[in-house]
KOLTILO-193891 format. One record per residue (C-alpha): residue number from 1; residue in one letter; y, z, x. Coordinates in Angstrom, 2 decimals, padded with zeros to 5 digits. Each point is the difference from the previous one (the first is absolute). Layout:
N
<i: NUM | aa: A | Y: Y | Z: Z | X: X> $
...
end
This chain:
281
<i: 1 | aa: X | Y: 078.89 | Z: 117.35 | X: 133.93> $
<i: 2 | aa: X | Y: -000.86 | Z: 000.99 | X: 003.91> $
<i: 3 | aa: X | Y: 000.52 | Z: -003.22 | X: 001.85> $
<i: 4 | aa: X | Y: -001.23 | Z: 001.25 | X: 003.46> $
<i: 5 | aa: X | Y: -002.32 | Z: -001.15 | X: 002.44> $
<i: 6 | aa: X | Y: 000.78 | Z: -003.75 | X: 000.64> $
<i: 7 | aa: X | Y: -000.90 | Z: -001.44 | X: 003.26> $
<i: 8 | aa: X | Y: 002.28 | Z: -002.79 | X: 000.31> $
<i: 9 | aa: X | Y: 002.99 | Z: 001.86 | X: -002.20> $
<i: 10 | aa: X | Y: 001.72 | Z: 002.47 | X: -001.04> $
<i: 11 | aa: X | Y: 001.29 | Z: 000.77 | X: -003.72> $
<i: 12 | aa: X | Y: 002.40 | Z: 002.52 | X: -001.05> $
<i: 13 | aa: X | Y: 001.10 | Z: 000.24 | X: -003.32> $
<i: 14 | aa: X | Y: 003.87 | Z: 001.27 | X: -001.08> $
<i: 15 | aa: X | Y: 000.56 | Z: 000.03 | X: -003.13> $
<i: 16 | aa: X | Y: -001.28 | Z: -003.14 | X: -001.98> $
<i: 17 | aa: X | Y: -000.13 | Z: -002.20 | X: 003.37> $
<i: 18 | aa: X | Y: -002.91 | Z: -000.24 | X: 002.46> $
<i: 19 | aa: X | Y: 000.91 | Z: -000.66 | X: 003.23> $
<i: 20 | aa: X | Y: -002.77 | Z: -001.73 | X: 002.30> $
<i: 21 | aa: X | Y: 000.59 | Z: 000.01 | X: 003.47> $
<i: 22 | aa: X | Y: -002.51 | Z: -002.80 | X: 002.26> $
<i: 23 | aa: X | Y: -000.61 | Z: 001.24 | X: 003.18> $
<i: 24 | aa: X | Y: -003.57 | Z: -001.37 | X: 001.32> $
<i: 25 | aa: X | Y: -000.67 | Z: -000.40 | X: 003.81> $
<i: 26 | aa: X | Y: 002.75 | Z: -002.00 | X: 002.06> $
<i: 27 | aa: X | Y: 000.62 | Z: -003.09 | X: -003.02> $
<i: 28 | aa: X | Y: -001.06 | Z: 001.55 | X: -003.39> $
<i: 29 | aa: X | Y: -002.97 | Z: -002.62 | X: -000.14> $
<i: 30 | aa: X | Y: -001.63 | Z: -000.81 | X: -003.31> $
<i: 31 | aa: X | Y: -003.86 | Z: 001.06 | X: 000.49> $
<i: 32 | aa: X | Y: -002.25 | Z: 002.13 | X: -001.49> $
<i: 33 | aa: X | Y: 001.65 | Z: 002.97 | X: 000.00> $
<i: 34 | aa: X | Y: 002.74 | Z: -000.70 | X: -001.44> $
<i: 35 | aa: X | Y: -001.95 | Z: -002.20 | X: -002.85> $
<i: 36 | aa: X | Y: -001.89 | Z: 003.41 | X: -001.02> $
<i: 37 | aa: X | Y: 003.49 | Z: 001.77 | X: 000.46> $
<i: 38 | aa: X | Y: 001.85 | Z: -002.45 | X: -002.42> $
<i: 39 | aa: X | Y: -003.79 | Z: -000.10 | X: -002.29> $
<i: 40 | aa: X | Y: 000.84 | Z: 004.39 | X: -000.66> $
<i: 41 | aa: X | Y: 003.86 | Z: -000.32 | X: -000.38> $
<i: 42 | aa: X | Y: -000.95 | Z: -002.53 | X: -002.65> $
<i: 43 | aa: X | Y: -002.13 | Z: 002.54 | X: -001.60> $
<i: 44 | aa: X | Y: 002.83 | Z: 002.67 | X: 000.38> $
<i: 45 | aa: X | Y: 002.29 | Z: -001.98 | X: -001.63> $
<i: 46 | aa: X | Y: -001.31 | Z: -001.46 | X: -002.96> $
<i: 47 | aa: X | Y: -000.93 | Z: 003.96 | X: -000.90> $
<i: 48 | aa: X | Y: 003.62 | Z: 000.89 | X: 000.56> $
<i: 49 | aa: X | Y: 003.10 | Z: -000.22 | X: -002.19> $
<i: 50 | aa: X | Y: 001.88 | Z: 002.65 | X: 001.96> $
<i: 51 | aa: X | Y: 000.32 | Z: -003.23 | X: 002.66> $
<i: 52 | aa: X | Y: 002.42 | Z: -002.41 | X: -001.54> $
<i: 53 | aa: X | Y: 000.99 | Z: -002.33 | X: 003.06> $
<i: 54 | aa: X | Y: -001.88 | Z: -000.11 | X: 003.29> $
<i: 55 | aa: X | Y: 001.73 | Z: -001.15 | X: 003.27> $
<i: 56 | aa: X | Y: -001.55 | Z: -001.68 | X: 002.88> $
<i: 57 | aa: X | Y: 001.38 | Z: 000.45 | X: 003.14> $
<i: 58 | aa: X | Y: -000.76 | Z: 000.78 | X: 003.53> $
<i: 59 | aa: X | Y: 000.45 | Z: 002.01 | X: 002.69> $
<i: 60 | aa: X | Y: -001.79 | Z: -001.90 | X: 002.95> $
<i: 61 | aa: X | Y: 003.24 | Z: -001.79 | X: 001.89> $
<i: 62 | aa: X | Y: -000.01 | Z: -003.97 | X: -000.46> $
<i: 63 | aa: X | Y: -002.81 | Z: -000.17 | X: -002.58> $
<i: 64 | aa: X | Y: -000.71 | Z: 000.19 | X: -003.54> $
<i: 65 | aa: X | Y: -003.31 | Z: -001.00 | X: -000.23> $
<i: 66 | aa: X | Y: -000.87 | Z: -002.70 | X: 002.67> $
<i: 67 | aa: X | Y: -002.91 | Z: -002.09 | X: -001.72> $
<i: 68 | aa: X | Y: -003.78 | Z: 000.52 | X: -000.78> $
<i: 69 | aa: X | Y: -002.17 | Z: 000.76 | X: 002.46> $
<i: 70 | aa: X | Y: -001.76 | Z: -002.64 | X: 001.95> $
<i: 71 | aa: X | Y: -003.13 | Z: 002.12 | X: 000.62> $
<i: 72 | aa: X | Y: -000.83 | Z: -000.56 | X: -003.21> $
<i: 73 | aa: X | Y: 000.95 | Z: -003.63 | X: -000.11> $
<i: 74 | aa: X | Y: -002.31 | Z: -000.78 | X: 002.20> $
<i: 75 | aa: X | Y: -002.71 | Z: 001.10 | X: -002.13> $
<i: 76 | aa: X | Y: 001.21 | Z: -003.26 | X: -002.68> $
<i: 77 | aa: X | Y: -003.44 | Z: -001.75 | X: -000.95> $
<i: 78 | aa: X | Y: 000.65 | Z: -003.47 | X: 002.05> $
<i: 79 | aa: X | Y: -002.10 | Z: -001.42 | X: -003.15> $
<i: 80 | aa: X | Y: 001.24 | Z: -001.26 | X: -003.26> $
<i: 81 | aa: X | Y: -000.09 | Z: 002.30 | X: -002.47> $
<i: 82 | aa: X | Y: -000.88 | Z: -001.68 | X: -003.61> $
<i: 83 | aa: X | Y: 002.40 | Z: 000.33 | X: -002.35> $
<i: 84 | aa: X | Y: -001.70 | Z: 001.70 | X: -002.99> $
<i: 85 | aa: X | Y: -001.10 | Z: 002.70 | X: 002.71> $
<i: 86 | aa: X | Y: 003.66 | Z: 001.04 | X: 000.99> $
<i: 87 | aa: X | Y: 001.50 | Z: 003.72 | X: -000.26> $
<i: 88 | aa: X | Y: 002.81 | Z: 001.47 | X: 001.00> $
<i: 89 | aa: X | Y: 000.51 | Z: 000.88 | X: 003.38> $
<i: 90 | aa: X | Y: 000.70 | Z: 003.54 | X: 000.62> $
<i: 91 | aa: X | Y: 003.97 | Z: -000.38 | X: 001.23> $
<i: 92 | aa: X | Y: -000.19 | Z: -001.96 | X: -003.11> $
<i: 93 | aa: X | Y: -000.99 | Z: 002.48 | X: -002.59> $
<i: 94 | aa: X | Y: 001.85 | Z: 003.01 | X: 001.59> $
<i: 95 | aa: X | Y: 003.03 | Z: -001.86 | X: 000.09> $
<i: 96 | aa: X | Y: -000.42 | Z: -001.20 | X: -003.43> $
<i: 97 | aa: X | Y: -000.54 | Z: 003.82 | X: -001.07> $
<i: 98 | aa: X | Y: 002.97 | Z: 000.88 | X: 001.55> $
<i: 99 | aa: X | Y: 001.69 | Z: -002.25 | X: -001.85> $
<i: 100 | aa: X | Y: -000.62 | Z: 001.53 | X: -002.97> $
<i: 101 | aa: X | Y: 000.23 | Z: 003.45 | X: 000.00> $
<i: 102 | aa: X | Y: 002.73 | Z: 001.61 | X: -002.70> $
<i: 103 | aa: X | Y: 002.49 | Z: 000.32 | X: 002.08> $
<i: 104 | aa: X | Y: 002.75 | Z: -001.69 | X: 001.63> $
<i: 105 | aa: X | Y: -000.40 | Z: -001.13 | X: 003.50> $
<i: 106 | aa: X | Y: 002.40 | Z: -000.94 | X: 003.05> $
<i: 107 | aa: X | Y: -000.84 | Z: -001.38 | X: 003.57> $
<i: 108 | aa: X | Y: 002.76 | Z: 001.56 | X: 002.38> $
<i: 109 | aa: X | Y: -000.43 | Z: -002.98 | X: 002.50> $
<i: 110 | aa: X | Y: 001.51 | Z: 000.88 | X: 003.83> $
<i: 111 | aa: X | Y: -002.74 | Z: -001.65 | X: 002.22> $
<i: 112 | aa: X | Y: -002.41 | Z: -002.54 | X: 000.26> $
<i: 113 | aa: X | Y: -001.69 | Z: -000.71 | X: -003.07> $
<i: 114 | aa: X | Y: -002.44 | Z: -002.64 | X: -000.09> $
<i: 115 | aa: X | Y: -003.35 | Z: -001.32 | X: -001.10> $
<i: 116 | aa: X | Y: -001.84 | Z: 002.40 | X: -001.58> $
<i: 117 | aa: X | Y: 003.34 | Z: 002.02 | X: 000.46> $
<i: 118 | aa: X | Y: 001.61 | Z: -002.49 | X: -001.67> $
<i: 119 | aa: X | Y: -002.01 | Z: -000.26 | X: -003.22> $
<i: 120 | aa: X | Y: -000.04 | Z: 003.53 | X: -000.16> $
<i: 121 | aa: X | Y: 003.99 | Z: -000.05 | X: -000.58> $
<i: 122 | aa: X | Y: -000.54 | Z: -002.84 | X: -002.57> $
<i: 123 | aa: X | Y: -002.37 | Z: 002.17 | X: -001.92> $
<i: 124 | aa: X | Y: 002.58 | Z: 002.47 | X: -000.40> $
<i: 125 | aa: X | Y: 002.79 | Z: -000.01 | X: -002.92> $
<i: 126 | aa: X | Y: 003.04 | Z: -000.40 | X: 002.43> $
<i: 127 | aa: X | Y: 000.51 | Z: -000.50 | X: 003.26> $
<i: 128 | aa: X | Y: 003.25 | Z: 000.58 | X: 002.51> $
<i: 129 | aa: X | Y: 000.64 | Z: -001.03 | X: 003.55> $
<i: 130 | aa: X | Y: 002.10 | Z: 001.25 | X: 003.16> $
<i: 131 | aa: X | Y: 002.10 | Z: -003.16 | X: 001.58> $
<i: 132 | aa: X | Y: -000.90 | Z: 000.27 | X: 003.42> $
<i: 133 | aa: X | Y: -003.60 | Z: 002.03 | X: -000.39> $
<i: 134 | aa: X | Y: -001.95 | Z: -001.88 | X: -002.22> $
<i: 135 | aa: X | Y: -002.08 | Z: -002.42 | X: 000.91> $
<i: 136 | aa: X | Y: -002.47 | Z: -002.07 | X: -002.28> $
<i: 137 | aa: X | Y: -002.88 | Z: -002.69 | X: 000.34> $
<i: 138 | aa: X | Y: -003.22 | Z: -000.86 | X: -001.35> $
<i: 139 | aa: X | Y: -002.06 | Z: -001.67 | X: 003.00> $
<i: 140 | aa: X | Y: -002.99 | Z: -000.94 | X: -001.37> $
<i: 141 | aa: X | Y: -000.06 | Z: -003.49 | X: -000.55> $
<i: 142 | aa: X | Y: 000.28 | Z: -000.40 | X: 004.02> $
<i: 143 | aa: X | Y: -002.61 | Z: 002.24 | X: 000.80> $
<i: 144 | aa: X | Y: -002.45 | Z: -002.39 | X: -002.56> $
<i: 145 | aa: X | Y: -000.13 | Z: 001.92 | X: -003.16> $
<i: 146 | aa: X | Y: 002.88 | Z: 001.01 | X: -002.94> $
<i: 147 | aa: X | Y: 002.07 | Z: 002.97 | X: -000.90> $
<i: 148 | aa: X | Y: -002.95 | Z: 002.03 | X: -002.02> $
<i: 149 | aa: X | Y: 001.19 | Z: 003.15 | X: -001.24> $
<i: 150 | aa: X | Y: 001.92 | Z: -001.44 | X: -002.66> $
<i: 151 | aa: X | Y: 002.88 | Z: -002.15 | X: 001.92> $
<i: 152 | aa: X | Y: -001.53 | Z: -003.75 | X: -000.63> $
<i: 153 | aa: X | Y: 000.01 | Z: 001.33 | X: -003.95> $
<i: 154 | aa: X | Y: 003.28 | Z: 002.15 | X: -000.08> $
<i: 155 | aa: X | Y: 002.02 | Z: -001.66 | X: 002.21> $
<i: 156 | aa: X | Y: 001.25 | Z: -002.88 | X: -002.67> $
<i: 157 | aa: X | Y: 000.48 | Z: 002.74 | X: -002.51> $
<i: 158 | aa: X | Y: 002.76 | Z: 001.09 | X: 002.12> $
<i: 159 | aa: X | Y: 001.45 | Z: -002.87 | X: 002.12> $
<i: 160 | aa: X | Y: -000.52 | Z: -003.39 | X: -002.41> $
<i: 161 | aa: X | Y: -002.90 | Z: -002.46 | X: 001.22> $
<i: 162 | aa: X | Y: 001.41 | Z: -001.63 | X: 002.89> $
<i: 163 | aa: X | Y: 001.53 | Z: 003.06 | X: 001.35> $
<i: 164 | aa: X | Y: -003.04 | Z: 001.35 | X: 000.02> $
<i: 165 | aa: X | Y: -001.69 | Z: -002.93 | X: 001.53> $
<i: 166 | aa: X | Y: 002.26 | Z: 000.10 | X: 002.85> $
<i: 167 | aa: X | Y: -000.52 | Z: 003.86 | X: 000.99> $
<i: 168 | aa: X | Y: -003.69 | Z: 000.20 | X: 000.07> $
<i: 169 | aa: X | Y: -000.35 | Z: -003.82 | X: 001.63> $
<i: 170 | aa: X | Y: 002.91 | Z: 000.38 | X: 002.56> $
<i: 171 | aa: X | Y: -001.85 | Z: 003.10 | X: 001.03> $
<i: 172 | aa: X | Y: 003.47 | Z: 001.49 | X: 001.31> $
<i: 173 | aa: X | Y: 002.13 | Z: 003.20 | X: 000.13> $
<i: 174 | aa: X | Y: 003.00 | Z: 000.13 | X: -002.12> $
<i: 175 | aa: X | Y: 002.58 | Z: 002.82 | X: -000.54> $
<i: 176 | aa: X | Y: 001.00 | Z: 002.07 | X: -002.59> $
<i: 177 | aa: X | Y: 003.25 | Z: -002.44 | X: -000.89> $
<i: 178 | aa: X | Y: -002.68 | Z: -002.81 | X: -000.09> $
<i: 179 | aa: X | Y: -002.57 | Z: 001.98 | X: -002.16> $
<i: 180 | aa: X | Y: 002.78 | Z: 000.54 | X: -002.46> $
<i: 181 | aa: X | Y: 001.00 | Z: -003.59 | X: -000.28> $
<i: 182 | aa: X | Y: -003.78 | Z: -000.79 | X: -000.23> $
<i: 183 | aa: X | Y: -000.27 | Z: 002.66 | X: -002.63> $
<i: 184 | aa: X | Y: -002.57 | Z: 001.94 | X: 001.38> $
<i: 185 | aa: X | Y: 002.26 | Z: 003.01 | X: 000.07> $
<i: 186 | aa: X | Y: 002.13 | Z: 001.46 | X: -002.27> $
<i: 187 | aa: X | Y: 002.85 | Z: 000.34 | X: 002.27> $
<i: 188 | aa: X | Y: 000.74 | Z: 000.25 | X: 003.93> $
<i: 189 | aa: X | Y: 002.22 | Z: 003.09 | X: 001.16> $
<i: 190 | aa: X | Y: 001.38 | Z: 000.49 | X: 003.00> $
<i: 191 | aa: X | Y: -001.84 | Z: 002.88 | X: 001.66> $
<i: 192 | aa: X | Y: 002.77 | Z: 003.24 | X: -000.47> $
<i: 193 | aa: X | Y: -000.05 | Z: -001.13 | X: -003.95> $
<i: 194 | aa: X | Y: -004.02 | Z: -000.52 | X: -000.78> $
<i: 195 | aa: X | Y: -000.70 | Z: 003.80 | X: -000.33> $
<i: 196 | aa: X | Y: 002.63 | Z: 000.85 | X: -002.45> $
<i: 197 | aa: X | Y: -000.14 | Z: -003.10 | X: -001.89> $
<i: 198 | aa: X | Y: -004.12 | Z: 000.43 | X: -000.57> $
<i: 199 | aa: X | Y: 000.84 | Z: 003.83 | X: -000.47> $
<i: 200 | aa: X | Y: 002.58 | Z: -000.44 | X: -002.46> $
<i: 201 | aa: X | Y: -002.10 | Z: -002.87 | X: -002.42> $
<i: 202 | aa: X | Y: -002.82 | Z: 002.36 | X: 000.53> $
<i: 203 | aa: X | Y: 001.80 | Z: 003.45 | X: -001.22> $
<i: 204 | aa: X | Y: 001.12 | Z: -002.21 | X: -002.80> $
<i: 205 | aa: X | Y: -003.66 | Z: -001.09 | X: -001.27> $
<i: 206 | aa: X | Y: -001.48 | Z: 003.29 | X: 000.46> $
<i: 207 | aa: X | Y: 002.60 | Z: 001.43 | X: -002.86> $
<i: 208 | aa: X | Y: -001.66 | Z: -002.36 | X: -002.69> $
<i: 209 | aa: X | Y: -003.16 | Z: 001.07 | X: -002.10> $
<i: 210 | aa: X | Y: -003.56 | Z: -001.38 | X: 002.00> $
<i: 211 | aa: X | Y: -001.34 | Z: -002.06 | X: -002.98> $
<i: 212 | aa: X | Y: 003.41 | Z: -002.11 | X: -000.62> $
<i: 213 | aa: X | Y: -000.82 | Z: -000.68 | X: 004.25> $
<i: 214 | aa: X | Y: -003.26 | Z: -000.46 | X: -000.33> $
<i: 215 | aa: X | Y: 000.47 | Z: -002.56 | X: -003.44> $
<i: 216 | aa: X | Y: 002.26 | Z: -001.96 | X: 001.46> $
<i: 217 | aa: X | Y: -001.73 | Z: -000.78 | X: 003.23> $
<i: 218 | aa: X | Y: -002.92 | Z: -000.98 | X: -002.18> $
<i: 219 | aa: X | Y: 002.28 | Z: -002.18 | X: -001.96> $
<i: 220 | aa: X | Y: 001.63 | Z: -001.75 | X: 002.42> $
<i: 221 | aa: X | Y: -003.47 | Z: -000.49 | X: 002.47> $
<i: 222 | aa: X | Y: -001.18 | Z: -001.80 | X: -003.78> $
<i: 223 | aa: X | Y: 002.55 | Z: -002.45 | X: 000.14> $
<i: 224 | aa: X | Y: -001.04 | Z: -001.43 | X: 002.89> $
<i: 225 | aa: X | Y: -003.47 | Z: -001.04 | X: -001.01> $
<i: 226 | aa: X | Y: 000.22 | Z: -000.36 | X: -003.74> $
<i: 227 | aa: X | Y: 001.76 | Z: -003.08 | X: -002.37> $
<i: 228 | aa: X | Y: 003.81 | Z: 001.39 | X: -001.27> $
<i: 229 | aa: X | Y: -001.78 | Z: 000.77 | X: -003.41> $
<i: 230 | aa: X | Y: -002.41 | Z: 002.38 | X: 001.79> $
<i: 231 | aa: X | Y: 002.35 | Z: 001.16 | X: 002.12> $
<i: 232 | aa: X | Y: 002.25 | Z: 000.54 | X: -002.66> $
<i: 233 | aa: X | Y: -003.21 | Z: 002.24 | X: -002.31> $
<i: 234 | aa: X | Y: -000.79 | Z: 001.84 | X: 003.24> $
<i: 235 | aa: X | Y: 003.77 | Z: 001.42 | X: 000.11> $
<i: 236 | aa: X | Y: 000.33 | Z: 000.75 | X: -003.55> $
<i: 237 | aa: X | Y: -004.09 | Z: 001.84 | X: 000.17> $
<i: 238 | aa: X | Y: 001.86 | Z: 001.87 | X: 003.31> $
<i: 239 | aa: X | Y: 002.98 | Z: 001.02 | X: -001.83> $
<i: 240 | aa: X | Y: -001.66 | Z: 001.99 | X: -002.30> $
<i: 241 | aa: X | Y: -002.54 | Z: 001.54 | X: 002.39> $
<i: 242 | aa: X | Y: 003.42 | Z: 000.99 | X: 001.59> $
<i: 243 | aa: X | Y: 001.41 | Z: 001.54 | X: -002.74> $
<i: 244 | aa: X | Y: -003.12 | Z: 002.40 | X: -001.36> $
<i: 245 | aa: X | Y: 000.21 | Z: 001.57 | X: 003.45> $
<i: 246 | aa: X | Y: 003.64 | Z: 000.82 | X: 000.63> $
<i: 247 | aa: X | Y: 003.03 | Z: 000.75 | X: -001.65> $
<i: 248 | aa: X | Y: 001.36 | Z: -003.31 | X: -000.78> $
<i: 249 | aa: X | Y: 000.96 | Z: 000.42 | X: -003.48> $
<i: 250 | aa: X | Y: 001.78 | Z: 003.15 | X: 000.45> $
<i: 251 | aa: X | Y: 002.16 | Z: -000.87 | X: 002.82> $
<i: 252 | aa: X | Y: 001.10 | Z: -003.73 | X: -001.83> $
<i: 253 | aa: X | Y: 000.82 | Z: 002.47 | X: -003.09> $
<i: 254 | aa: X | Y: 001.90 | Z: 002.31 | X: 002.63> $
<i: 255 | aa: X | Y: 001.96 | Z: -003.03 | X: 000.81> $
<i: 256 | aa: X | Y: 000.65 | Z: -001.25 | X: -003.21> $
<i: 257 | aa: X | Y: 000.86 | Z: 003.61 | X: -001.26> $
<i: 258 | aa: X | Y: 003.08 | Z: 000.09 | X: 003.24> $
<i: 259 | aa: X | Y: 001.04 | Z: -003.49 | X: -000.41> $
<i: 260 | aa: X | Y: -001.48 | Z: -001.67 | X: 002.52> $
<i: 261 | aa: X | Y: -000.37 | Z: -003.26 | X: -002.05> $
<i: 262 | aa: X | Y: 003.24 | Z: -001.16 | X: -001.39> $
<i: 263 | aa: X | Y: 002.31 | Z: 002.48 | X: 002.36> $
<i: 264 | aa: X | Y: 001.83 | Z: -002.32 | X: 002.94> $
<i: 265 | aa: X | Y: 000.02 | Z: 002.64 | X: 002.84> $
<i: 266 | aa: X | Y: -003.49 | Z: 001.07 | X: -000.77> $
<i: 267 | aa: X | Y: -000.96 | Z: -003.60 | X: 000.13> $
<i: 268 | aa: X | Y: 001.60 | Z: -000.30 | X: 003.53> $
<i: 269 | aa: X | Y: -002.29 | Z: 003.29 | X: 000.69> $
<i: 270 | aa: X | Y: -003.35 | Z: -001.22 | X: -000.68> $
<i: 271 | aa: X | Y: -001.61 | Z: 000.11 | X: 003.74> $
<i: 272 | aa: X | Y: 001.22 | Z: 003.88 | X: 000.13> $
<i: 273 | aa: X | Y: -001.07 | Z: 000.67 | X: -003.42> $
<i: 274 | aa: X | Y: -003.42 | Z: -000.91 | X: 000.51> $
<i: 275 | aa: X | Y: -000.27 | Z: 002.38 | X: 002.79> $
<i: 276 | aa: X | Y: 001.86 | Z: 002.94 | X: -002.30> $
<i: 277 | aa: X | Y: -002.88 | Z: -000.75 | X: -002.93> $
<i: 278 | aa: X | Y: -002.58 | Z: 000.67 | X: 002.14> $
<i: 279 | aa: X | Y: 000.76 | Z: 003.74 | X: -001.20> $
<i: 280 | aa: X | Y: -000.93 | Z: -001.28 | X: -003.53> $
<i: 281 | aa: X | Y: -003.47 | Z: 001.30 | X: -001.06> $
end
């Protein structure tokens, strides 16, 4: 897959991981261009099973992405829309896409991430910061409107109601160590450990067959939304779309056939052995 020509980004691909490198104007702002940008790597990606984890960083010093852009905010209908005539709003439904393409994806956070910014790192599957570079904050409510790009609707997902109540109606920056005790990241690093701790997680997903990835995501995004009984049919229907694309079946007979089961050192071995299996097709 030829993922060239971005305006906004970059993406180069090594292996099974697709690295995409922000660097738009002086503050990697949200706007149009990098909405149509973010509209075609969606397209890319949901064609491509060579891609297996995609990593968002970026190269623009002190940002990540620094919030929507308020050209286009100011362009809001000041009239009350009615509600059987709502759609999605464009941040909205890219973000959502992104979302759910097949593969796994990872915000590499070591700037200022927020509004729009924001939302588009709680869109993603996981998402890391840098102690001392990143910076987060969803404005809106004091400029007269709400996080809209998913933030007001994701944000509880992640931190718990009130946590999310008081980041998007303090209207405030917080850090990376805060954003992991809020739980809107998956872990704060200090800023020489970030790169080779999203590296490493990432070399580690990219060894494991595309459609196991891309079931589970599906699974887990289900048990958010649906009853446990759902949830519960929705893992068992992704299971087997798992297993009548990969080699599942051979490699747990693989295991069972060296002893992986009952034998006490290869039990202490599993998170190598998973790795070593991957030759199993």
């Amino acid at each position: 897959m030829n993922y060239k020509n971005f305006q906004t980004f970059t993406a180069k691909q090594e292996g099974g991981i697709l690295t995409v490198d922000i660097n738009f104007g002086p503050v990697n702002v949200q706007g149009q261009e990098m909405l149509a940008d973010l509209s075609s790597l969606c397209l890319r990606l949901e064609r491509d099973r060579s891609v297996k984890v995609v990593v968002f960083e970026s190269s623009n010093p002190g940002y990540w992405v620094c919030h929507y852009d308020t050209d286009l905010l100011k362009d809001l209908s000041t009239e009350a829309v009615p509600r059987n005539e709502i759609q999605l709003l464009d941040l909205q439904a890219i973000l959502e896409r992104l979302s759910n393409v097949p593969q796994a994806t990872i915000a590499k956070i070591e700037g200022f991430a927020r509004g729009g910014g924001h939302e588009m790192a709680l869109a993603l599957d996981m998402r890391f910061a840098a102690r001392g570079k990143a910076k987060f904050m969803q404005m809106e409510v004091g400029m007269g409107i709400l996080p809209c790009g998913g933030g007001a609707s994701r944000m509880a997902r992640q931190a718990g109601l009130g946590k999310a109540l008081e980041i998007i109606l303090g209207a405030r920056d917080w850090d990376a160590d805060e954003a992991e005790k809020f739980g809107t990241i998956n872990k704060a690093l200090d800023a020489d450990e970030i790169g080779p701790y999203v590296d490493a997680l990432a070399q580690r997903i990219s060894k494991f067959p595309a459609d196991s990835i891309a079931a589970s995501k599906r699974a887990v995004y289900a048990s958010i939304d649906l009853p446990i009984k759902e949830a519960l049919k929705e893992e068992a229907y992704q299971l087997f779309q798992a297993t009548s694309r990969t080699p599942a079946v051979k490699r747990f007979q693989y295991a069972d056939d060296n002893g992986a089961q009952f034998d006490h050192e290869n039990q202490k071995n599993w998170e190598q052995m998973v790795i070593d299996i991957q030759e199993v097709n």
